[in-house]
N, CA, C and O atoms as a MOPAC input file, in Angstrom:
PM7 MOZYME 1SCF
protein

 N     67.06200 1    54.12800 1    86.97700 1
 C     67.34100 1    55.55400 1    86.87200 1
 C     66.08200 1    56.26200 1    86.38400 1
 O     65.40900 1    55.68000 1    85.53400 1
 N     65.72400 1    57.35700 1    86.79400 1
 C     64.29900 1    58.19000 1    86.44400 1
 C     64.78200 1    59.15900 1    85.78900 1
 O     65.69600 1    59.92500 1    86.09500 1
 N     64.02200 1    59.10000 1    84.69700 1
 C     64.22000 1    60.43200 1    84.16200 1
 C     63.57400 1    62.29600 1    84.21700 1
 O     63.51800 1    63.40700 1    83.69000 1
 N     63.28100 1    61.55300 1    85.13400 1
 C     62.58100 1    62.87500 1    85.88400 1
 C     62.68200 1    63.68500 1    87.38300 1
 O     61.87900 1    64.21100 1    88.15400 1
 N     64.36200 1    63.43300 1    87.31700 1
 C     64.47500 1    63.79200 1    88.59300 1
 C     64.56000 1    65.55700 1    88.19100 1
 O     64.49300 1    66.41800 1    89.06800 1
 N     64.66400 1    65.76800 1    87.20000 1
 C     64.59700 1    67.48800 1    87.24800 1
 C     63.15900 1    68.19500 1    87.87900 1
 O     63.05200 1    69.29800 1    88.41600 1
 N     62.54100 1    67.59900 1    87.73000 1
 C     60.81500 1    67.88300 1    88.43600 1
 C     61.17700 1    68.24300 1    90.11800 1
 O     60.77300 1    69.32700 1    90.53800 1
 N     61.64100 1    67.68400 1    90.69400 1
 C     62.02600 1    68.02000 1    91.92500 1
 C     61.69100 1    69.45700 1    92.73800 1
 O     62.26200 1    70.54700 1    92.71200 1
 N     60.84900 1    69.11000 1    93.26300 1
 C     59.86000 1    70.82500 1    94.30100 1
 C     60.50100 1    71.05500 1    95.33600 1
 O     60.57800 1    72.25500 1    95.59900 1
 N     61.34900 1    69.88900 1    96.53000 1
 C     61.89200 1    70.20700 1    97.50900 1
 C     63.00400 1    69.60000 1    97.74000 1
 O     63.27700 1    68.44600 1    97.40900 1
 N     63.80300 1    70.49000 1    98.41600 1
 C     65.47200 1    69.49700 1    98.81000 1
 C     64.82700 1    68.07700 1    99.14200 1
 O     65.25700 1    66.99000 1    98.75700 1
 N     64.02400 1    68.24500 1    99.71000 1
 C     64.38200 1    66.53900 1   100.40400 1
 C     64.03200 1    65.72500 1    99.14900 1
 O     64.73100 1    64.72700 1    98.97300 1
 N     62.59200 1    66.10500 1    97.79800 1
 C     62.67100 1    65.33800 1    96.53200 1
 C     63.99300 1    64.74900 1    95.82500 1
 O     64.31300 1    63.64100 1    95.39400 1
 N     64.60200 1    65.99400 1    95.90900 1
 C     66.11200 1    66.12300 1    95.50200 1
 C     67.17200 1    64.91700 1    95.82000 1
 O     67.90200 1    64.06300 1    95.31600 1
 N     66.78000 1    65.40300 1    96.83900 1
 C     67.74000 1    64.17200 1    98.10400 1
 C     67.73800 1    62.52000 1    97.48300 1
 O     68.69000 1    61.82900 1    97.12000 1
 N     66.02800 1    62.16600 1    97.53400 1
 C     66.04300 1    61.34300 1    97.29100 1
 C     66.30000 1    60.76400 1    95.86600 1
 O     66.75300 1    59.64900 1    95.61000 1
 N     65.94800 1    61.67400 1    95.04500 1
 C     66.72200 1    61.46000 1    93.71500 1
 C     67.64000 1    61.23100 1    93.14100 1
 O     67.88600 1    60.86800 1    91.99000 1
 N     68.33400 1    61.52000 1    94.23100 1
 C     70.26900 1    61.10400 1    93.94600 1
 C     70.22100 1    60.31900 1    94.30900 1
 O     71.13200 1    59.63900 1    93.83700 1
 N     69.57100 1    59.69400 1    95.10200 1
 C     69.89300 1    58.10500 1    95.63300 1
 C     69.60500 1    57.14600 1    94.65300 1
 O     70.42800 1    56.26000 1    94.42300 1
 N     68.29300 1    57.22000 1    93.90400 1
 C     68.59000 1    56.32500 1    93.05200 1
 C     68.90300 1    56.55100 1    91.92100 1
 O     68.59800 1    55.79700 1    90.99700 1
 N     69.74000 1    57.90300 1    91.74300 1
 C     70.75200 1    57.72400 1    90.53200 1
 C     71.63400 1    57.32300 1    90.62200 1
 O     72.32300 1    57.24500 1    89.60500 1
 N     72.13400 1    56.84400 1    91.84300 1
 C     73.56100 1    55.87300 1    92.00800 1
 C     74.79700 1    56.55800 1    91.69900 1
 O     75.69500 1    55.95900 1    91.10600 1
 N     74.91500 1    57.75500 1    92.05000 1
 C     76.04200 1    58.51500 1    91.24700 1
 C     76.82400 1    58.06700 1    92.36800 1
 O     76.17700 1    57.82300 1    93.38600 1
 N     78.21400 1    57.88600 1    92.41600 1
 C     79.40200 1    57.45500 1    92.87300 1
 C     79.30200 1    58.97700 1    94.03400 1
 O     78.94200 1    60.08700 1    93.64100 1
 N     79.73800 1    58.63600 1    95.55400 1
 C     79.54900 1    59.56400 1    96.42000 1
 C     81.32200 1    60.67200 1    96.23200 1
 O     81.38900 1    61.84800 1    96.59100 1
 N     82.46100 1    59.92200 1    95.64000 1
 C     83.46600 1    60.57800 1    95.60600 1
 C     83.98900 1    60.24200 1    94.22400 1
 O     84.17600 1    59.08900 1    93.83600 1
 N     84.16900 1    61.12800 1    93.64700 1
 C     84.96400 1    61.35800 1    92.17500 1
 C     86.10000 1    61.77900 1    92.19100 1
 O     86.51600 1    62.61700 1    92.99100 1
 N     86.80100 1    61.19900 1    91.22800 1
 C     88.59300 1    62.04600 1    90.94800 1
 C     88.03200 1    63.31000 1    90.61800 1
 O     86.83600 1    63.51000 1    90.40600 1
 N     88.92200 1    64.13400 1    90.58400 1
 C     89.09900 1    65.32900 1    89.93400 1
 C     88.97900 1    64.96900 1    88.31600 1
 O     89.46700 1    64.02400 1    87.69700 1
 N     87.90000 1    66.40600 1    87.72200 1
 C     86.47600 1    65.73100 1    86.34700 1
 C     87.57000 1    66.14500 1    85.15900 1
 O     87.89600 1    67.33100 1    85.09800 1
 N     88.04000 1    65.36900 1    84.38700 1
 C     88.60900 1    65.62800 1    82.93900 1
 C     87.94600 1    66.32700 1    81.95000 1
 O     88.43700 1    66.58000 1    80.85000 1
 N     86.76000 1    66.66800 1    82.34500 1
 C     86.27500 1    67.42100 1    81.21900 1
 C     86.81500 1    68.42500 1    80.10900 1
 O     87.73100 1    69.19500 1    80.39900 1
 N     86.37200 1    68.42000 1    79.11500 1
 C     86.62100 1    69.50300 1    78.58200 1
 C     85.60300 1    70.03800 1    77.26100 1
 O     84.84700 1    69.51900 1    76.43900 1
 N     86.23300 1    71.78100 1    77.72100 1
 C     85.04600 1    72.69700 1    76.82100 1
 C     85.45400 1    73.45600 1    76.13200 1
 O     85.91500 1    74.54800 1    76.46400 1
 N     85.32000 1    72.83700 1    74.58700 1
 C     85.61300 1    74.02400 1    73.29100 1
 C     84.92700 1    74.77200 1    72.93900 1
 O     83.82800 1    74.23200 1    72.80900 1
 N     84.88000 1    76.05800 1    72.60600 1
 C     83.97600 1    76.86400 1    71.62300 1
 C     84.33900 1    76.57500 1    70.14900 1
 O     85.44100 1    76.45800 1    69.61300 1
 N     82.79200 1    76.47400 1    69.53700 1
 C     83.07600 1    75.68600 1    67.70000 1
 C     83.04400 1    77.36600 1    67.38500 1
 O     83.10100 1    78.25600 1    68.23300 1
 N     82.96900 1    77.47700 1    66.35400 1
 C     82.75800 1    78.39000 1    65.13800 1
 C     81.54000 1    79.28100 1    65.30700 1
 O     81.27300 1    80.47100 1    65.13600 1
 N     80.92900 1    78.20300 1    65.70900 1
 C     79.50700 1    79.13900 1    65.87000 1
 C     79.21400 1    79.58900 1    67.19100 1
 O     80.24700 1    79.80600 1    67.82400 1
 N     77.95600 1    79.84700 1    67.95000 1
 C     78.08100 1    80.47900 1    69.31000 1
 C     77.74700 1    78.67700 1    70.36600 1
 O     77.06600 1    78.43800 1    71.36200 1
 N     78.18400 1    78.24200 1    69.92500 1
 C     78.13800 1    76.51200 1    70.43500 1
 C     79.53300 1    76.09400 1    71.28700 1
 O     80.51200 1    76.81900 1    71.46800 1
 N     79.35700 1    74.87400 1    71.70100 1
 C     80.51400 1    74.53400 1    72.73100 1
 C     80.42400 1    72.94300 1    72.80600 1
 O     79.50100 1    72.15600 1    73.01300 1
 N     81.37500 1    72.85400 1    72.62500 1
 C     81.50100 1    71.15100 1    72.85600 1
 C     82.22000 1    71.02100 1    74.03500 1
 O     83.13800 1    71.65600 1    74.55500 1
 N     81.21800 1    69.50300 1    74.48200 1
 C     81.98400 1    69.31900 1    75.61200 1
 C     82.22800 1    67.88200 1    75.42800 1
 O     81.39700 1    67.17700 1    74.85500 1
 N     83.70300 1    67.26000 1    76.04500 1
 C     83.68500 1    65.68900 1    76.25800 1
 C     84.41100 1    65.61700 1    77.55100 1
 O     85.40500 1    66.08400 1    78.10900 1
 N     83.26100 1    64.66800 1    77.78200 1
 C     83.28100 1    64.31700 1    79.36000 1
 C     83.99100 1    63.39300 1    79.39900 1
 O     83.94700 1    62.39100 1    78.68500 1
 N     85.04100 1    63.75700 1    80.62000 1
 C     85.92100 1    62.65200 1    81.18100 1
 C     85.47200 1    61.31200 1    81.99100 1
 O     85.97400 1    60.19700 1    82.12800 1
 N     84.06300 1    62.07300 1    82.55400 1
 C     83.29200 1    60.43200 1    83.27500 1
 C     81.81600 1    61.08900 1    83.32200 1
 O     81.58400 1    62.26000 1    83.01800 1
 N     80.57200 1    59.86700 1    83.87900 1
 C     79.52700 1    60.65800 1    84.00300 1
 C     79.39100 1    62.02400 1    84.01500 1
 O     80.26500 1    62.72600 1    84.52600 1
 N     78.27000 1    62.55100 1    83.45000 1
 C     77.57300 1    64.27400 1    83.52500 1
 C     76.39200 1    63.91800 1    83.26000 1
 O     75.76100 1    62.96100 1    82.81000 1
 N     76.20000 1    65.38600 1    83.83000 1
 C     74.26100 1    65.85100 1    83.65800 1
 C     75.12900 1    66.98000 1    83.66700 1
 O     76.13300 1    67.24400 1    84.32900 1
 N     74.32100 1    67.76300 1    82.50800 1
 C     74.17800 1    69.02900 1    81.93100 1
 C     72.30700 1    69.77700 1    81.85100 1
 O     71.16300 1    69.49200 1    81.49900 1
 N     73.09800 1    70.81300 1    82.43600 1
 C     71.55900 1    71.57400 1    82.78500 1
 C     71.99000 1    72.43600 1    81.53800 1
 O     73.18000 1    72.63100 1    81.29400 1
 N     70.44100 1    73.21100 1    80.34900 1
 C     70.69700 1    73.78900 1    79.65600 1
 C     69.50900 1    74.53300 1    79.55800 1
 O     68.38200 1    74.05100 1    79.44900 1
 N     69.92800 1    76.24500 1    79.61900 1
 C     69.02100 1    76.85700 1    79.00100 1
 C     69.18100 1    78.10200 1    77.96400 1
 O     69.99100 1    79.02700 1    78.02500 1
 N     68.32200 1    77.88800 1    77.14200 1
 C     68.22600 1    78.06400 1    76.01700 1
 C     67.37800 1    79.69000 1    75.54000 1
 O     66.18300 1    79.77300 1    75.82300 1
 N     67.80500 1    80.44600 1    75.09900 1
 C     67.49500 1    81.97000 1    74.88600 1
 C     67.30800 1    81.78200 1    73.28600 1
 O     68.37500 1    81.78700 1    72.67100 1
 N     66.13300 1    81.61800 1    72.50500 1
 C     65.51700 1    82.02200 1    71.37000 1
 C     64.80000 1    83.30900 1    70.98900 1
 O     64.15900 1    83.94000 1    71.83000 1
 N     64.91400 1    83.72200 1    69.65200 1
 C     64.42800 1    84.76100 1    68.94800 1
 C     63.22700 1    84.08300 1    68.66500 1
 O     63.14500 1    83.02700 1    68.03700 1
 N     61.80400 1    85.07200 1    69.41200 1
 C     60.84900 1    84.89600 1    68.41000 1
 C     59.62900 1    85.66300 1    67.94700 1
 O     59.30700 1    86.57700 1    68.70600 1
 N     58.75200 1    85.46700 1    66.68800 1
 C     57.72900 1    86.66900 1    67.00400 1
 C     56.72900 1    86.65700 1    67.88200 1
 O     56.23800 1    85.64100 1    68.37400 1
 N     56.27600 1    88.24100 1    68.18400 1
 C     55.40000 1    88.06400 1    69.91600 1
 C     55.13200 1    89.49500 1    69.56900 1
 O     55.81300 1    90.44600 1    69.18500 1
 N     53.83200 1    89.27000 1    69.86400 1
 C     53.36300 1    91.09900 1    69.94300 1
 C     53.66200 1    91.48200 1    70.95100 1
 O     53.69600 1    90.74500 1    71.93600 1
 N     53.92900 1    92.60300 1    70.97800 1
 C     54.42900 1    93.22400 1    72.36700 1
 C     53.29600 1    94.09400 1    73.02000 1
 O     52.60300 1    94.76800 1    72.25800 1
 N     53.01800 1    94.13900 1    74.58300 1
 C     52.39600 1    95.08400 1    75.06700 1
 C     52.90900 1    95.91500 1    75.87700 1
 O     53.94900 1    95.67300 1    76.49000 1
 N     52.25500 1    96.98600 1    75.98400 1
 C     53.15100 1    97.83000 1    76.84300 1
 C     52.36600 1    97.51600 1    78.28700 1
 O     51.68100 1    98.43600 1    78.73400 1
 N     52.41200 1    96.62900 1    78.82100 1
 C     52.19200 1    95.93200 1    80.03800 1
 C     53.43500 1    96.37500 1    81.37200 1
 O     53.16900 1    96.72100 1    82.52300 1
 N     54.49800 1    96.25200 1    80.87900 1
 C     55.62500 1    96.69200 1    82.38200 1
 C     56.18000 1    97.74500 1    81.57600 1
 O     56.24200 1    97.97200 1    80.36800 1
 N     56.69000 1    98.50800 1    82.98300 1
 C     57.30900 1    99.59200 1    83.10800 1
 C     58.51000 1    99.44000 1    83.39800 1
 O     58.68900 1    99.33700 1    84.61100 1
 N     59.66500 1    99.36600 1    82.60700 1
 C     61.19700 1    99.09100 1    83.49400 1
 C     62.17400 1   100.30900 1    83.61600 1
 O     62.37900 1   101.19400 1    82.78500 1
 N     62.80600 1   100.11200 1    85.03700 1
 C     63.38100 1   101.42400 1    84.54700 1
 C     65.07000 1   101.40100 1    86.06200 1
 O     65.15600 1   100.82300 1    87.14500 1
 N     65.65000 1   101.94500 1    85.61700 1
 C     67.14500 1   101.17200 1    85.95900 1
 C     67.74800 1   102.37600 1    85.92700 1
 O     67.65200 1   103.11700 1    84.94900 1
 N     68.56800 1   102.73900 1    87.22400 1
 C     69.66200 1   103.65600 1    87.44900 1
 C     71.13700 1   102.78600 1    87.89000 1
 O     71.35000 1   101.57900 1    88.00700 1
 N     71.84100 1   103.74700 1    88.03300 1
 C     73.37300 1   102.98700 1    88.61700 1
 C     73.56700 1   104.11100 1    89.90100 1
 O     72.89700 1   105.12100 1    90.11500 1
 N     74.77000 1   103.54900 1    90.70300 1
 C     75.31800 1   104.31800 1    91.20500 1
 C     76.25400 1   104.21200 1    92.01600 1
 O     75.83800 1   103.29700 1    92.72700 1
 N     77.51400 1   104.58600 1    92.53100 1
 C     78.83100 1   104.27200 1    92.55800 1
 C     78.40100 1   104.16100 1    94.24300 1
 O     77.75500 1   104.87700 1    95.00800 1
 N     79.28800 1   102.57800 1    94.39000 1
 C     79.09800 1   101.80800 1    95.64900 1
 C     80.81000 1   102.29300 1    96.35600 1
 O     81.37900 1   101.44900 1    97.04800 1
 N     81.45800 1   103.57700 1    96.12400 1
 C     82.64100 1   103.94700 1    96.71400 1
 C     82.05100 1   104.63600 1    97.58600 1
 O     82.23400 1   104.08900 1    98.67300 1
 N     81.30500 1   105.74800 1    97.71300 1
 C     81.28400 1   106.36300 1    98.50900 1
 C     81.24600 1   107.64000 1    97.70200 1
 O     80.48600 1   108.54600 1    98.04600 1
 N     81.98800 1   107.74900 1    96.70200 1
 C     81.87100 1   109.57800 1    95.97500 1
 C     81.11900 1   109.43300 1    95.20900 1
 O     80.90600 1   108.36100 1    94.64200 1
 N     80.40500 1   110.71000 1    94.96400 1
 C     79.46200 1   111.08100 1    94.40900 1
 C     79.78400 1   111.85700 1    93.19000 1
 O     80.76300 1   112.60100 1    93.23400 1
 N     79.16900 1   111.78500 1    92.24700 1
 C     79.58700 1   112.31700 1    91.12000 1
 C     78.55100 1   113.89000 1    90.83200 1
 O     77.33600 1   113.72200 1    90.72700 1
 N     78.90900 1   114.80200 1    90.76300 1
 C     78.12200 1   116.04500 1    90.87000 1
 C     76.74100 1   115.92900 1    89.97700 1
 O     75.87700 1   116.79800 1    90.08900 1
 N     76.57200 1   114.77100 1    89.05400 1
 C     75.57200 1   114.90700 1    88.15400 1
 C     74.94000 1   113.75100 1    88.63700 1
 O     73.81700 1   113.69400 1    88.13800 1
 N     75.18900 1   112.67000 1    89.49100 1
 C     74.76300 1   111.17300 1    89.42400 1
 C     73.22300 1   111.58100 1    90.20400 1
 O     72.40600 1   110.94400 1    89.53900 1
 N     72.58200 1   112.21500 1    91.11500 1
 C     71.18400 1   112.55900 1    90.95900 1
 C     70.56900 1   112.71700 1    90.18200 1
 O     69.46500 1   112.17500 1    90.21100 1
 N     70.98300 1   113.64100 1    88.93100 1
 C     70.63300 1   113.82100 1    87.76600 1
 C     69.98200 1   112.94600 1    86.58200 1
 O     68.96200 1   112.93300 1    85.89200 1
 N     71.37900 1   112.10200 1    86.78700 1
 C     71.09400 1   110.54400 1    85.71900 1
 C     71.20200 1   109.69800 1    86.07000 1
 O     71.95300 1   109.44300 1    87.01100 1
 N     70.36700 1   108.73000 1    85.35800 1
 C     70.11100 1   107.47400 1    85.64600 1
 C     71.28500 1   106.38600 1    85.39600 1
 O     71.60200 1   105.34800 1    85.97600 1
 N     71.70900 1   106.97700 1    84.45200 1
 C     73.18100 1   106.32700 1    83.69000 1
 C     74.03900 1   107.16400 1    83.77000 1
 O     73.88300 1   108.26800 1    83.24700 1
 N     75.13600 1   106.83400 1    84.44000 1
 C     76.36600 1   107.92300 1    84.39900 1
 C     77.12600 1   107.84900 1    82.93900 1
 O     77.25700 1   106.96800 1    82.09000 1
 N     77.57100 1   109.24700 1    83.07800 1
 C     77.91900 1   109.38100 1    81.19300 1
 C     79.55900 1   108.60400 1    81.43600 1
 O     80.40100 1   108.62300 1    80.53800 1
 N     79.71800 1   108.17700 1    82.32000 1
 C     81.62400 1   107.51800 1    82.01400 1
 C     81.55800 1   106.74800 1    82.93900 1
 O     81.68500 1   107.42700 1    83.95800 1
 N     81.37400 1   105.23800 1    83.30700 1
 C     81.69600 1   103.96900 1    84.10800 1
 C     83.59500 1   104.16300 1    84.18000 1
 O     84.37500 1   104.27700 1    83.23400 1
 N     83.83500 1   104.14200 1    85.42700 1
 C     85.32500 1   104.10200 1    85.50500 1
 C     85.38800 1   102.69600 1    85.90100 1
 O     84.41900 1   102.07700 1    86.34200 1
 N     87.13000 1   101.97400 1    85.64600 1
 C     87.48100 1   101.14100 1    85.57500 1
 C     87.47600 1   100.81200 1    86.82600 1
 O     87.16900 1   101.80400 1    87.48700 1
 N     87.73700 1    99.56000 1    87.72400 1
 C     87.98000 1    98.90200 1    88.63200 1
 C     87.15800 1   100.28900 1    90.18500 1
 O     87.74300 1   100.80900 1    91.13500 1
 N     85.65100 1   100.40700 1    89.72500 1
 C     84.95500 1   101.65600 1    90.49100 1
 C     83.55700 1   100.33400 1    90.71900 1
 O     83.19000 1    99.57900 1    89.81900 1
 N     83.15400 1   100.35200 1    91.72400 1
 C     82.20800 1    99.53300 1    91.79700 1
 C     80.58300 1   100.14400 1    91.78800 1
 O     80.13200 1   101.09100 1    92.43300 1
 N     80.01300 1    99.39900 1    90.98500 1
 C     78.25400 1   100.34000 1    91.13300 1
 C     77.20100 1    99.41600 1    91.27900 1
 O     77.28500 1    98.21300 1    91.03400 1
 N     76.21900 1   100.00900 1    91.68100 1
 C     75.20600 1    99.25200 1    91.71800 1
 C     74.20500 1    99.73100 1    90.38200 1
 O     74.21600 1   100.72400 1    89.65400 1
 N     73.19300 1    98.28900 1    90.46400 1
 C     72.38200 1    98.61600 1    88.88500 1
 C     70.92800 1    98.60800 1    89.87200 1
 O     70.87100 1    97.66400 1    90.65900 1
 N     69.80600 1    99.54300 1    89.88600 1
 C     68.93900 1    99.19500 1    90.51200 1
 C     67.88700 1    99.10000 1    89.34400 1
 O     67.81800 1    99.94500 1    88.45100 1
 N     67.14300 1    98.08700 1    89.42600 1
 C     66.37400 1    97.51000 1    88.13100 1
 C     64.97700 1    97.50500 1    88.91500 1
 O     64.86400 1    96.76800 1    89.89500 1
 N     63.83600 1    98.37200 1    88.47200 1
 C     62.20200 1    98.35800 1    88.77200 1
 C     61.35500 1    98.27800 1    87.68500 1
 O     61.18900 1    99.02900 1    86.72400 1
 N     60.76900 1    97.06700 1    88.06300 1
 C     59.80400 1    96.67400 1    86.92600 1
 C     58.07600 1    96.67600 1    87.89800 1
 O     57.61800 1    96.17700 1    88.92600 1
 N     57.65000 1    97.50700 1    86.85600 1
 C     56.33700 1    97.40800 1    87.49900 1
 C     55.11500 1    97.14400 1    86.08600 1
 O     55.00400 1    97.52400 1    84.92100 1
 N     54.29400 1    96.19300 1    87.12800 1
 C     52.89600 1    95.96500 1    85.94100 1
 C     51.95200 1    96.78500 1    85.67800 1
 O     51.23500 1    96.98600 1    86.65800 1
 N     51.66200 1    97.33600 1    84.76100 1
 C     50.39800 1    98.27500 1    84.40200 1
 C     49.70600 1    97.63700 1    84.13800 1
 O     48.81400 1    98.30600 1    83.61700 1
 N     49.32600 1    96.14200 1    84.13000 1
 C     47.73100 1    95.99700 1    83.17700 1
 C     47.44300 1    95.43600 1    84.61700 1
 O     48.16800 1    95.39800 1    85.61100 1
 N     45.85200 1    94.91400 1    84.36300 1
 C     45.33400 1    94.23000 1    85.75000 1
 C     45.29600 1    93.09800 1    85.98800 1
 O     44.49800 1    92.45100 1    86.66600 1
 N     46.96200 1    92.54600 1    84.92700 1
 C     46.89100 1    90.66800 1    85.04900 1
 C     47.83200 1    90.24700 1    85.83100 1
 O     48.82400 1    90.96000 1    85.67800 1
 N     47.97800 1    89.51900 1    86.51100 1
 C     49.03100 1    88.56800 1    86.82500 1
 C     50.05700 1    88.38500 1    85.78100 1
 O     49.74500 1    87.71900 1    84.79400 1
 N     51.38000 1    88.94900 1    85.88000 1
 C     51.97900 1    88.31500 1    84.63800 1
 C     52.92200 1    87.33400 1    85.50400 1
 O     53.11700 1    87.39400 1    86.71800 1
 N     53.49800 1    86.34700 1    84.50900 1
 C     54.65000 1    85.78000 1    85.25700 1
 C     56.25700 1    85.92300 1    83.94700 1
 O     56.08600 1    85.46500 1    82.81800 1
 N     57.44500 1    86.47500 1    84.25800 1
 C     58.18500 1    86.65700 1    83.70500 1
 C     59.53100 1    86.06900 1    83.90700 1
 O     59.61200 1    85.20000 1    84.77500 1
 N     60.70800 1    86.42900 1    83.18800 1
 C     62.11700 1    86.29600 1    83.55400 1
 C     63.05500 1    87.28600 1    83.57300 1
 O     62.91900 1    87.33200 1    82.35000 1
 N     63.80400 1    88.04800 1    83.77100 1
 C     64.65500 1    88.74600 1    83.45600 1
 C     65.85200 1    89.09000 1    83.55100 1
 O     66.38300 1    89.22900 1    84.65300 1
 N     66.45700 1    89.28000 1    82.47100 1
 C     67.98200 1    88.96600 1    82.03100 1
 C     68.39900 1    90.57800 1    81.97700 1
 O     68.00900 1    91.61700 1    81.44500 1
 N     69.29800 1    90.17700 1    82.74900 1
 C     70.01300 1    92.27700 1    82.68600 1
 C     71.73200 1    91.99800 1    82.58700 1
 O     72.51000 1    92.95000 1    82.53100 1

């Protein structure tokens, strides 16, 4: 078994990676199960083999630059228009079961290459 099949660049790496993890081609239906503890954590106990993918969102210090520009409107994917929604970027009242779109533009001001993630 390798422990480095997460490295994987292309389906077909992929492909072959399962092969020699030997994972069983048909499983029962998975017994798992998932508690939330006390804290913002979760236990899980697995009913048979797992691989768990995890990622992880930390607080930390970082100077900030004013390098990107972000900037985000909504706007209702019904068809009506709300007399002010040109106006604003954020409508002052989201109605219930009304569908919208979020349009999110991030642009770079400095003259670097950045590489980022972003969570909305």
């Amino acid at each position: 078994m390798t422990t480095n099949f997460t490295e994987c660049k292309t389906p077909i790496d992929s492909f072959f990676a399962g092969c020699v993890l030997a994972l069983p081609a048909r499983l029962p239906a998975p017994t798992h199960k998932r508690q939330p503890d006390e804290s913002r954590g979760l236990t899980i106990t697995a009913g048979s083999n797992l691989i768990i993918f995890k990622k992880e969102i930390k607080n930390v210090e970082i100077s900030l630059e004013q390098d990107f520009m972000v900037t985000h409107r909504y706007a209702r994917e019904d068809g009506i228009s709300e007399s002010n929604q040109e106006e604003e970027a954020v409508p002052t009242e989201f109605l219930i079961n009304t569908p919208y779109s979020c349009e999110v533009i991030m642009t770079n001001v400095s003259p670097n290459v950045k590489e980022f993630n972003l969570l909305y």
